[in-house]
Biotite code that builds the C-alpha atoms (Angstrom):
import biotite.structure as struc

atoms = struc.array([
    struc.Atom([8.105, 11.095, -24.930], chain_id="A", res_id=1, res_name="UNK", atom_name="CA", element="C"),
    struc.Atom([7.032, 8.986, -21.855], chain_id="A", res_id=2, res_name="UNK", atom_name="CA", element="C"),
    struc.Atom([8.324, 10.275, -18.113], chain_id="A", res_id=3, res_name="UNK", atom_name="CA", element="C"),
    struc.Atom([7.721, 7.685, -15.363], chain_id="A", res_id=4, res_name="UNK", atom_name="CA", element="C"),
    struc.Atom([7.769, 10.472, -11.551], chain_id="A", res_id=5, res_name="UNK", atom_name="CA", element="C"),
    struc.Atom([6.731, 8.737, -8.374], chain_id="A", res_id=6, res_name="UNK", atom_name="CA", element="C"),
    struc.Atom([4.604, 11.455, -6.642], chain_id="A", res_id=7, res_name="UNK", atom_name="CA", element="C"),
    struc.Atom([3.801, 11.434, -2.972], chain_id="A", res_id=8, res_name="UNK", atom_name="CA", element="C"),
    struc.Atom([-0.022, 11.244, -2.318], chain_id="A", res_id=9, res_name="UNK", atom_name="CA", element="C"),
    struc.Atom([0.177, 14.462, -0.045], chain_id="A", res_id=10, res_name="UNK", atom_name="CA", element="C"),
    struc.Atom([1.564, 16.298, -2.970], chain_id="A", res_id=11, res_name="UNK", atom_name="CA", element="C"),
    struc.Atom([-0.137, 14.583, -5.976], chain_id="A", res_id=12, res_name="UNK", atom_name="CA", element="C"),
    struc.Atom([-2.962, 17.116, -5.917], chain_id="A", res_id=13, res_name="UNK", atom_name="CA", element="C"),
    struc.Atom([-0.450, 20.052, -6.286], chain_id="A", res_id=14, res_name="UNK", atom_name="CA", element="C"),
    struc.Atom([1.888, 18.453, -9.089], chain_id="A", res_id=15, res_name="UNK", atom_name="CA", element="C"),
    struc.Atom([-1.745, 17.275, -11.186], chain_id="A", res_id=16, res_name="UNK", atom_name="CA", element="C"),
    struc.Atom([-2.547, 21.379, -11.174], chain_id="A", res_id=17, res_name="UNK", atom_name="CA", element="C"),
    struc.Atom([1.353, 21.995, -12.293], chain_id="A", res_id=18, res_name="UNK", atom_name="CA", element="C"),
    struc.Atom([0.408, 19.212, -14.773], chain_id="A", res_id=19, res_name="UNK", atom_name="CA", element="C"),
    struc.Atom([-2.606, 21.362, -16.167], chain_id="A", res_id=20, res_name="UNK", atom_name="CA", element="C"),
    struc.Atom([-1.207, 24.735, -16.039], chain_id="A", res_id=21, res_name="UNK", atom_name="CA", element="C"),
    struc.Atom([1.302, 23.190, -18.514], chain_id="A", res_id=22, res_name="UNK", atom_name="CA", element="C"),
    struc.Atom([-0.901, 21.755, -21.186], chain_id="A", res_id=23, res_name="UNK", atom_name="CA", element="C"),
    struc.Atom([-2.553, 25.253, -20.594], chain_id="A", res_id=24, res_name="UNK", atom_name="CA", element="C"),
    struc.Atom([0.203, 26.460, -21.917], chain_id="A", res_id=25, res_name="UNK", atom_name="CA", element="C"),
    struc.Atom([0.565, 24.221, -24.562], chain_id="A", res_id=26, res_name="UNK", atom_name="CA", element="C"),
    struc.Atom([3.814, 23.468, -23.211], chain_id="A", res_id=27, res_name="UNK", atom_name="CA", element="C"),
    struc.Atom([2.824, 19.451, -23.042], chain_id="A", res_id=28, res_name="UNK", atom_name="CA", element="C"),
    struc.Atom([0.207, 18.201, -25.232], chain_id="A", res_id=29, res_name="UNK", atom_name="CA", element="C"),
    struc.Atom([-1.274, 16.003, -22.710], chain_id="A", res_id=30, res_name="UNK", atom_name="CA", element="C"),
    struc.Atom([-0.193, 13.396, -19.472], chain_id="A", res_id=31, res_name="UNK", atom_name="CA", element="C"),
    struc.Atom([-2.016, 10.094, -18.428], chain_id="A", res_id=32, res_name="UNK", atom_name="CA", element="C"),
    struc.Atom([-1.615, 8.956, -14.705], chain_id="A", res_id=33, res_name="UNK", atom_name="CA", element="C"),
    struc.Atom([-1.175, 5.715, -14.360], chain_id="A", res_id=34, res_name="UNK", atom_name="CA", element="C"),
    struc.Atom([-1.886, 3.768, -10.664], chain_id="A", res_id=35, res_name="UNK", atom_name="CA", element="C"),
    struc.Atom([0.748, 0.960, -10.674], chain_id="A", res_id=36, res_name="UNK", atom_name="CA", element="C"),
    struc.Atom([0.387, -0.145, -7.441], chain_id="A", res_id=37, res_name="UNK", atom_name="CA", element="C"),
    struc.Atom([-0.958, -4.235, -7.642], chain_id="A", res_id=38, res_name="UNK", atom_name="CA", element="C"),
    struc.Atom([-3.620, -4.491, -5.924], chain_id="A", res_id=39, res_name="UNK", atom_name="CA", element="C"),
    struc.Atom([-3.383, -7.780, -3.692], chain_id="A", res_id=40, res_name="UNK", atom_name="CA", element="C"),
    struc.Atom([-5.349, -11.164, -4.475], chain_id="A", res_id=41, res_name="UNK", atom_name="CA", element="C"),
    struc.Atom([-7.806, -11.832, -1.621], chain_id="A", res_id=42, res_name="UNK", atom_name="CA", element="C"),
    struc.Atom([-5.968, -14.628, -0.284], chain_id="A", res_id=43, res_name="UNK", atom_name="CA", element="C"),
    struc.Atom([-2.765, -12.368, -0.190], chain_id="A", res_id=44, res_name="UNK", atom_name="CA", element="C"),
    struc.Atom([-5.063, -9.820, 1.626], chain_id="A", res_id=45, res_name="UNK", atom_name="CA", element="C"),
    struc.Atom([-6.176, -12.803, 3.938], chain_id="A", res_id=46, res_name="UNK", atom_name="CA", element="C"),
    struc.Atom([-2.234, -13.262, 5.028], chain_id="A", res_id=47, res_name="UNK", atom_name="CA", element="C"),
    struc.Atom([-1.071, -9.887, 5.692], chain_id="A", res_id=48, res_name="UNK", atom_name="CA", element="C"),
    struc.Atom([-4.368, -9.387, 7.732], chain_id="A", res_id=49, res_name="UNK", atom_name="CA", element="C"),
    struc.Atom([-3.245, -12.575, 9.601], chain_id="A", res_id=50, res_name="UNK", atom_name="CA", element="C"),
    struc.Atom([0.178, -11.408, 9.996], chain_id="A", res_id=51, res_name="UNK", atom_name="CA", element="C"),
    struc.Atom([-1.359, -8.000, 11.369], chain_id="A", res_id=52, res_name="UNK", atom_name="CA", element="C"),
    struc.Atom([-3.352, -10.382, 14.085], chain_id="A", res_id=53, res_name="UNK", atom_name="CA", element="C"),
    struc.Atom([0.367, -11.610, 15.235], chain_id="A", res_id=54, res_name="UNK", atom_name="CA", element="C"),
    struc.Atom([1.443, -9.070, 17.583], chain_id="A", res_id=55, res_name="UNK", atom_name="CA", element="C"),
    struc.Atom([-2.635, -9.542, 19.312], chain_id="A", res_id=56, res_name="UNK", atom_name="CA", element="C"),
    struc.Atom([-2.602, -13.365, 19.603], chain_id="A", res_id=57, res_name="UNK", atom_name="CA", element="C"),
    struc.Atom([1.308, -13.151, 21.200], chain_id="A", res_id=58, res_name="UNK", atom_name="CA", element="C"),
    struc.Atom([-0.373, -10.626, 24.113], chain_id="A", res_id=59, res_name="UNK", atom_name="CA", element="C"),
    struc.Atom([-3.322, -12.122, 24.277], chain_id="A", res_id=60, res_name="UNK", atom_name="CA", element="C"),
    struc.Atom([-0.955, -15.668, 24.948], chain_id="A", res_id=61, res_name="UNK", atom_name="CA", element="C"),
    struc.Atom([0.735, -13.852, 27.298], chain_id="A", res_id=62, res_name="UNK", atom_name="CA", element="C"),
    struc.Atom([-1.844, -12.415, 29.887], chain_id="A", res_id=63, res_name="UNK", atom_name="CA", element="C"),
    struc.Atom([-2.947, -16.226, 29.744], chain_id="A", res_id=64, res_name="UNK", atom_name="CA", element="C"),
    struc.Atom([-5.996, -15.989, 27.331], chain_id="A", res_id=65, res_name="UNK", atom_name="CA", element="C"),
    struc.Atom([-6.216, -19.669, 25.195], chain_id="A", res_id=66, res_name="UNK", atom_name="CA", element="C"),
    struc.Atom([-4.397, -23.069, 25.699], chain_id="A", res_id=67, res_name="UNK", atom_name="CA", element="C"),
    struc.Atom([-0.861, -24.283, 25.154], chain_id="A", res_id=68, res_name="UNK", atom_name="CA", element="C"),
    struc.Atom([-0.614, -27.154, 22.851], chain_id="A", res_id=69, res_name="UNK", atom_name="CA", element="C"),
    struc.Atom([2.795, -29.200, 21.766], chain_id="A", res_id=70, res_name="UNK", atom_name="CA", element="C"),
    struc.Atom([3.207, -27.622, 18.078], chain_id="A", res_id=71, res_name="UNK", atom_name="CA", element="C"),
    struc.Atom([6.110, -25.707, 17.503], chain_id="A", res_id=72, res_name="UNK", atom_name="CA", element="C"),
    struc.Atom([6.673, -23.265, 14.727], chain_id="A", res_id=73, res_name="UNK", atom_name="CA", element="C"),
    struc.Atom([9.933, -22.055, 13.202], chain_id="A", res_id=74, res_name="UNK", atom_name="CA", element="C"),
    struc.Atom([10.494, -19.368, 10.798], chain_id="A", res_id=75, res_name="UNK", atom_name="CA", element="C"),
])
């Protein structure tokens, strides 16, 4: 039988003892965890660092730091 739980990190540590005080028991045979998380291509990496930068480069505009130029972007 497979059993798919999302844990949260803070409480992962407690739920992987539960884990072994059951096979302990012989209650489960045994449990694999898994990581599914995707870990991000380095130019994906490269855009959400980018899109971390916006919220600098809009402040940075605004106290005057850099030059205006005639591009316009819409999203």
């Amino acid at each position: 039988m497979q059993l798919s739980i999302d844990i949260d990190q803070n409480k992962s540590s407690l739920f992987l003892d539960f884990l072994n005080l059951l096979k302990k028991d012989r209650m489960i045979n045994n449990y694999t965890v898994i990581d599914t998380k995707k870990t991000l291509s380095e130019y994906e990496q490269e855009v959400l660092d980018d899109i971390g930068h916006i919220a600098e480069a809009i402040k940075s505009a605004d106290e005057g730091h850099g030059h205006k130029t005639a591009r316009t972007v819409t999203l």
